[in-house]
N, C-alpha and C positions, 0 to 999 in steps of 0.2 A: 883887652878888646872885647866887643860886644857884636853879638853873631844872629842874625837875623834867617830864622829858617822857615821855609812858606811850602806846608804839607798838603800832599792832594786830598782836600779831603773827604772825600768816597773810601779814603784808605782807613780812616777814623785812625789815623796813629797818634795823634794829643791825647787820644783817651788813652791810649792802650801807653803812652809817656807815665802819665797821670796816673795810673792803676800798677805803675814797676812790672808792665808786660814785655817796654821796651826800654833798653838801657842805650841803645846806639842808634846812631844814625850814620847811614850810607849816600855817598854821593859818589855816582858812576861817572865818567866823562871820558868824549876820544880826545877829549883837548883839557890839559891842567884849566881850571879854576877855580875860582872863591871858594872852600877856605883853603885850597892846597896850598903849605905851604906858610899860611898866613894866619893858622888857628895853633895854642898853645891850651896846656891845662891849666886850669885855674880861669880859661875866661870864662865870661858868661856868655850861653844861647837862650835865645829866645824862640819860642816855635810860636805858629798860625796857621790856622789852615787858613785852603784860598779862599780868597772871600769874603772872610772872615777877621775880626780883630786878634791882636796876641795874648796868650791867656795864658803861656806856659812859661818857665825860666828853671834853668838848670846851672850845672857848673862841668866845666870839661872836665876829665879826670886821665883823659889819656886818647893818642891818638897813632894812630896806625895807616900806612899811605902804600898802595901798592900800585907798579907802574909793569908797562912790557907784559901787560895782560894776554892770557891766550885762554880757550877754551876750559884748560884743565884747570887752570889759577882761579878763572873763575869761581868755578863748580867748588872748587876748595873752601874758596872766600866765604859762599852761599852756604855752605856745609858748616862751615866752622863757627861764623855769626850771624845766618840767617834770622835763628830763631832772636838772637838776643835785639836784632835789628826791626825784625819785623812782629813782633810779638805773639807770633803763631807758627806752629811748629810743621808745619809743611811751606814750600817756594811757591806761592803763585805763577802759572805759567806766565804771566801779563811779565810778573819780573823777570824773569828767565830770559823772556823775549826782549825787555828791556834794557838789560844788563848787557844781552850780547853783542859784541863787537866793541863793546869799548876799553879804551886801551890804560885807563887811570881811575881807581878806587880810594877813596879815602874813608874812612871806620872813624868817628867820633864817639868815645864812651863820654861818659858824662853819669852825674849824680843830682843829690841835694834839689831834684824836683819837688817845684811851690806853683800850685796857682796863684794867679798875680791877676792884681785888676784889672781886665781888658784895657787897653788902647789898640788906636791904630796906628797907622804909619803911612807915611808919604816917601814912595818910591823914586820921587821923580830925580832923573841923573842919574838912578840905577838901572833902567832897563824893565820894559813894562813884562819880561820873561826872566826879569833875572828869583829865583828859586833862593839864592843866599847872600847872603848882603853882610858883609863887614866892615865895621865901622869902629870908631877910636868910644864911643859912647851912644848908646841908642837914643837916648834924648833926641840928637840932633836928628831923625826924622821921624820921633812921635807927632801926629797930626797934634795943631794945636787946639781942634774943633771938641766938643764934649759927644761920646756914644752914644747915639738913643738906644 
C-alpha cells in the first residue's frame, strides 16, 4: 500500500524527514482513521506539505497504535517519541493543546528516506480535509498535469 501524508507546513517537518531529524510520524484522533489499522511495514509513504507538491518517500518499518487515551498515556506517548516524531527536543505547546483529548494515537516509524521528483495529486473523493490518504498505488491520483 501507498500512504499519502500532507504536513502543516509552518511545521517545516519534510525538512526535518529529509535531514533524519525525524524518523516518525504521529496522527492523533478522537475517532479511528486512515492509516489506523490499514498501514503495515514495508509500505510506502509519501509526505507534502500543504500546498505544496510531494517531494518526499520513505518506507514503514514499524508501527505502534494506542487507543483508551487519558492525560497520562498521553504525556508518556510525548515523552517517549516526541523528539523522534517532531524532530526537536522540547513539545510545542500548540501540540500539547493539540493532542489533548484525543482518544487514538497511531506512531508510524519508517526509514530509507529519498527525495523524489515533485508531483502533485488530486484529492478529489478523498475529502478536501482529509491529512492521509491511503490507497492500493499512488499513481492513481498523481495529477496528470506537468509542475511549473
Amino acid at each position: 500500500m501507498d500512504h499519502l501524508v500532507i504536513m502543516k507546513k509552518s511545521w517545516r517537518l519534510t525538512e526535518k524527514i529529509l535531514a533524519g531529524e525525524k524518523t516518525v510520524e504521529s496522527r492523533w484522533y478522537k475517532m479511528k482513521h486512515a492509516p489506523w489499522g490499514r498501514i503495515k511495514p514495508s509500505d510506502r509513504i509519501y509526505f507534502k506539505d500543504s500546498g505544496g507538491p510531494v517531494t518526499v518517500r520513505a518506507k514503514v518499518t514499524k508501527i505502534l497504535q494506542f487507543d483508551s487515551l487519558n492525560r497520562e498515556k498521553t504525556e508518556e506517548i510525548l515523552e517517549k517519541y516526541g523528539r523522534k516524531d517532531l524532530g526537536t527536543a522540547g513539545i510545542m505547546p500548540e501540540i500539547i493543546k493539540y493532542v489533548a483529548g484525543k482518544n487514538y494515537c497511531i506512531l508510524v516509524f519508517f526509514d530509507k528516506v529519498e527525495k523524489i521528483k515533485p508531483f502533485d495529486i488530486d484529492k478529489t473523493g478523498f475529502g478536501s480535509m482529509s491529512a492521509w490518504i491511503t490507497i492500493d498505488n499512488i499513481d492513481k491520483i498523481k495529477n496528470s498535469f506537468k509542475l511549473k
